[in-house]
N, CA, C and O of each residue as an XYZ file, in Angstrom:
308
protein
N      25.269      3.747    -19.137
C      24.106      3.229    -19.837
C      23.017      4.297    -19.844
O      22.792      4.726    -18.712
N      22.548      4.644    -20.459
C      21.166      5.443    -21.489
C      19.916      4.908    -20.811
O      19.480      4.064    -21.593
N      19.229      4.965    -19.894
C      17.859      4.106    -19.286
C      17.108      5.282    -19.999
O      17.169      6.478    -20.282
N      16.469      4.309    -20.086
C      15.128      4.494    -20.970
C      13.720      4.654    -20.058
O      12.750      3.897    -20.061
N      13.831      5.319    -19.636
C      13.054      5.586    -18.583
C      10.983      5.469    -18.770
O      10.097      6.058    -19.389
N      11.097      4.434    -17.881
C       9.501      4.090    -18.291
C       8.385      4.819    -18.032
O       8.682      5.612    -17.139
N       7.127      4.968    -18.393
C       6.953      6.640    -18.600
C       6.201      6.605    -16.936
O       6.082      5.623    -16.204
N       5.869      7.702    -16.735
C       5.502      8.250    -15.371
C       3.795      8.189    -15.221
O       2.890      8.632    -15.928
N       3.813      7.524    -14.122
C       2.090      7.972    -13.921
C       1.212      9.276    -14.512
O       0.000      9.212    -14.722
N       1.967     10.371    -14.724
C       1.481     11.726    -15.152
C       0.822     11.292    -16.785
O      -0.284     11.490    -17.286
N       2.100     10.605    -17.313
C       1.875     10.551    -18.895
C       0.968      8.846    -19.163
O       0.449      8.489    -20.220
N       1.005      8.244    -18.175
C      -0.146      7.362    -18.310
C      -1.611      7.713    -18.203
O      -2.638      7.467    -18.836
N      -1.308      8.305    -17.268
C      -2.747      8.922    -17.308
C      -3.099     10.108    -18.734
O      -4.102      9.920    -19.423
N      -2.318     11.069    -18.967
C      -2.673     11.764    -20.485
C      -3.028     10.576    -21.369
O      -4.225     10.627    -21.651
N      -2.570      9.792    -21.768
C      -2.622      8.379    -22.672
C      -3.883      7.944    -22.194
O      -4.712      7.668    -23.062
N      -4.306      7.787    -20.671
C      -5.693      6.881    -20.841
C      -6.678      8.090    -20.893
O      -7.750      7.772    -20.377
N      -6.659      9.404    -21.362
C      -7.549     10.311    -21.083
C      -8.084     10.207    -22.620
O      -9.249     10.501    -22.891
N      -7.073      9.730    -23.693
C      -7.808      9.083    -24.766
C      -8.796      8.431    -25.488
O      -9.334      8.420    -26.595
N      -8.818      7.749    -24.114
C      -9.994      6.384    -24.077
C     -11.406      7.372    -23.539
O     -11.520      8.389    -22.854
N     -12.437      6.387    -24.315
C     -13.611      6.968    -23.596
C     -13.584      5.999    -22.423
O     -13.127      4.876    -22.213
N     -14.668      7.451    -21.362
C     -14.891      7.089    -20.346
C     -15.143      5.626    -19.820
O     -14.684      5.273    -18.734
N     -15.754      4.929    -20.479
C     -16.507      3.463    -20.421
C     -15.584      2.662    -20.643
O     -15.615      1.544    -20.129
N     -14.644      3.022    -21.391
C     -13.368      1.276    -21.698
C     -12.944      0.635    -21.279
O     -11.907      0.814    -20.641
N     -13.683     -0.748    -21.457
C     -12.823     -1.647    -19.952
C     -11.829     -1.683    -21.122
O     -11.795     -1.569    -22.347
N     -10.747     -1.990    -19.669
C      -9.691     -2.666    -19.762
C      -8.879     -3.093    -18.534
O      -9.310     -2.676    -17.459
N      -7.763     -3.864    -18.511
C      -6.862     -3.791    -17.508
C      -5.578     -3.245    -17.759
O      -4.875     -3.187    -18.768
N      -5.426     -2.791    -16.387
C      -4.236     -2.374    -15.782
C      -2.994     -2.674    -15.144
O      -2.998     -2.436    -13.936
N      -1.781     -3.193    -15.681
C      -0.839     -3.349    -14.831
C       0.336     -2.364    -14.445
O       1.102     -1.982    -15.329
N       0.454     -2.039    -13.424
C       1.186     -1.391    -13.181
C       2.665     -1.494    -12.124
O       2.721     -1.164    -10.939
N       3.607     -1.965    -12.844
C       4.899     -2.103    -11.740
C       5.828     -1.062    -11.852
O       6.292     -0.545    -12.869
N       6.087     -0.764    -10.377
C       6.954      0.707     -9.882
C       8.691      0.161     -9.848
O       9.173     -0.972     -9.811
N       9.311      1.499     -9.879
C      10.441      1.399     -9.203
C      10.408      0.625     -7.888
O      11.035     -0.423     -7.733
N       9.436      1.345     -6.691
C       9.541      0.682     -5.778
C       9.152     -0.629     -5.508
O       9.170     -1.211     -4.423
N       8.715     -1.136     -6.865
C       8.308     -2.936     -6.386
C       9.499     -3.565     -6.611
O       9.918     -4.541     -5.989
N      10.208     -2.812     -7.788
C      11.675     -3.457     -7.712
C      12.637     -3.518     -6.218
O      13.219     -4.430     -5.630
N      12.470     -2.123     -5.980
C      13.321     -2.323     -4.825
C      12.488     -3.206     -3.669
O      12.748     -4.371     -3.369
N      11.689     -2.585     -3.232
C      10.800     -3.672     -2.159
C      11.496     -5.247     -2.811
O      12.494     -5.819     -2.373
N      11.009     -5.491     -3.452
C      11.487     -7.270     -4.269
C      12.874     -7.295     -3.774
O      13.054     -8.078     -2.841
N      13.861     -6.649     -4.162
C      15.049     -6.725     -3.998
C      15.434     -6.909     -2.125
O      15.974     -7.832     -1.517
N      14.866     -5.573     -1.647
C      15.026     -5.768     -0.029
C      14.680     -7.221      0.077
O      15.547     -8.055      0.339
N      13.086     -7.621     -0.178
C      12.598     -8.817      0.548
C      13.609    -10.078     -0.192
O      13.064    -11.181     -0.225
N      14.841    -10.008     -0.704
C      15.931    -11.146     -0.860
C      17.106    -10.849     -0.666
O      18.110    -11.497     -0.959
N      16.974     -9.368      0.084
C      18.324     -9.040      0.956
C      19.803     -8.675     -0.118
O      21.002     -8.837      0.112
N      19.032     -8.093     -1.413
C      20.073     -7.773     -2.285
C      19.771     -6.185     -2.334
O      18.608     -5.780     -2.330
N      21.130     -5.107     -2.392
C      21.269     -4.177     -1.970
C      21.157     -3.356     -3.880
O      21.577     -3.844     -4.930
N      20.759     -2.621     -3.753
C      19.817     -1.953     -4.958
C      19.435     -0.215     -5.335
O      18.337      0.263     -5.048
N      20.292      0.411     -5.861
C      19.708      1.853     -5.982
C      18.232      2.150     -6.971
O      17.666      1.450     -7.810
N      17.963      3.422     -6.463
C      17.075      3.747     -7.344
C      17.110      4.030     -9.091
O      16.079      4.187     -9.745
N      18.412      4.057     -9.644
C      19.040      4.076    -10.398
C      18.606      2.692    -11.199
O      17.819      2.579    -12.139
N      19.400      1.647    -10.496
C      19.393      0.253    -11.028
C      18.013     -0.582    -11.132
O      17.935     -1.608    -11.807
N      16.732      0.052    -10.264
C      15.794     -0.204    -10.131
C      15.382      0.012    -11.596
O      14.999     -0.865    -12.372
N      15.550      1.561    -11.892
C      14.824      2.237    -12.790
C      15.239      1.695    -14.383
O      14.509      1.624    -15.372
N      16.487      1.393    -14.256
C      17.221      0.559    -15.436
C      16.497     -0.737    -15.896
O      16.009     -0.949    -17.006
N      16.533     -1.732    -14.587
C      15.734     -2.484    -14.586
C      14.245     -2.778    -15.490
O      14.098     -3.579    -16.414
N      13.479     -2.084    -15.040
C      11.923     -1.543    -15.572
C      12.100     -0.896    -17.053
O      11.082     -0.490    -17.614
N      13.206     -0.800    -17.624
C      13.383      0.014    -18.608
C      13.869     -1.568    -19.542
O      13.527     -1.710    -20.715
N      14.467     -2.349    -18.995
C      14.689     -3.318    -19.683
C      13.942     -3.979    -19.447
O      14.179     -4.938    -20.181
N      12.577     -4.338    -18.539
C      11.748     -4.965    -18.831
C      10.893     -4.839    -19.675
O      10.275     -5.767    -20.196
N      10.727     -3.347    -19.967
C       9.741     -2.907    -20.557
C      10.311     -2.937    -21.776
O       9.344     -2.715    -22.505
N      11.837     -3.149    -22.911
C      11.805     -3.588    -23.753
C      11.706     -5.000    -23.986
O      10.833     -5.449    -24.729
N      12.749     -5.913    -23.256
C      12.587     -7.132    -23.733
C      11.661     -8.253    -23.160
O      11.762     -9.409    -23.572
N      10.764     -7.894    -22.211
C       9.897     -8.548    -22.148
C       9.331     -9.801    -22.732
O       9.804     -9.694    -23.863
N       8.806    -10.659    -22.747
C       7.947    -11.594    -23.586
C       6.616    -11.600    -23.273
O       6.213    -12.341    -22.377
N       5.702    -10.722    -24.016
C       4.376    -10.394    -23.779
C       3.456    -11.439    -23.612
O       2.458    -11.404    -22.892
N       3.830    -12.352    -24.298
C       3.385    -13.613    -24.201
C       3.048    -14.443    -22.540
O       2.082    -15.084    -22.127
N       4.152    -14.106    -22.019
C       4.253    -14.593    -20.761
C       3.655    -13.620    -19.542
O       2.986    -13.963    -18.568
N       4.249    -11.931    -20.026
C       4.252    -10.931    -18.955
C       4.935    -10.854    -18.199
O       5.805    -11.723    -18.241
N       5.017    -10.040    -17.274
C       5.958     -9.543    -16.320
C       5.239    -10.193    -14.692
O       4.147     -9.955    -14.177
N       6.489    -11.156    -14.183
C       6.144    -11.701    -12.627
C       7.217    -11.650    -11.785
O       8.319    -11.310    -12.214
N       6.986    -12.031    -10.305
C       7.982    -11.741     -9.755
C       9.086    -12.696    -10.011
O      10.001    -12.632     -9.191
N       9.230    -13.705    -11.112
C      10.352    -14.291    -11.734
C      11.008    -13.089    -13.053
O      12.141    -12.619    -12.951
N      10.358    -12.849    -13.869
C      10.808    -11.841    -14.045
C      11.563    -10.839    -13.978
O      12.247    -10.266    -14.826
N      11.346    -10.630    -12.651
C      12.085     -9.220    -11.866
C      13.172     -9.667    -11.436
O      14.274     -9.118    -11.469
N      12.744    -11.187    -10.811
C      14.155    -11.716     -9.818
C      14.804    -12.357    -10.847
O      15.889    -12.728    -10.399
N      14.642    -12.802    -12.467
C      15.864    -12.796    -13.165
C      16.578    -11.686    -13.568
O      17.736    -11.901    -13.927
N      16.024    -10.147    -13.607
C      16.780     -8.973    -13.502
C      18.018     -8.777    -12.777
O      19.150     -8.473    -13.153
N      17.474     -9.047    -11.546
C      17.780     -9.151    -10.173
C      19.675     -9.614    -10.256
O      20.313     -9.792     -9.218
């Protein structure tokens, strides 16, 4: 499988250097490692690999509507 790799703190930040200084907005931000952390804390065994796959399919099929929670993750899971 082809992961689509979700972009990196480096290139989030180029992207918000766009914005003027003043713009609110919010921020969400979920890691590889919340996947795995999530995964440890239900005792299911998990590479960094499958993590990263993971986040790559959240980040397409998502339902924005709803967002991303730790149901979410643990239907990945």
């Amino acid at each position: 499988m082809s992961i689509n790799v979700p972009i990196t703190a480096k290139e989030n930040i180029e992207h918000l250097k766009k914005y003027e200084p003043d713009t609110e907005m919010i921020i969400v931000v979920w890691s590889k490692n919340d996947i795995i952390d999530y995964a440890q804390s239900k005792n299911v065994e998990i590479s960094e690999e499958r993590a990263l796959e993971i986040l790559a399919s959240i980040k397409k099929y998502h339902d924005c509507t709803m967002g991303i929670t730790w149901d979410t993750i643990n239907c990945y899971l």
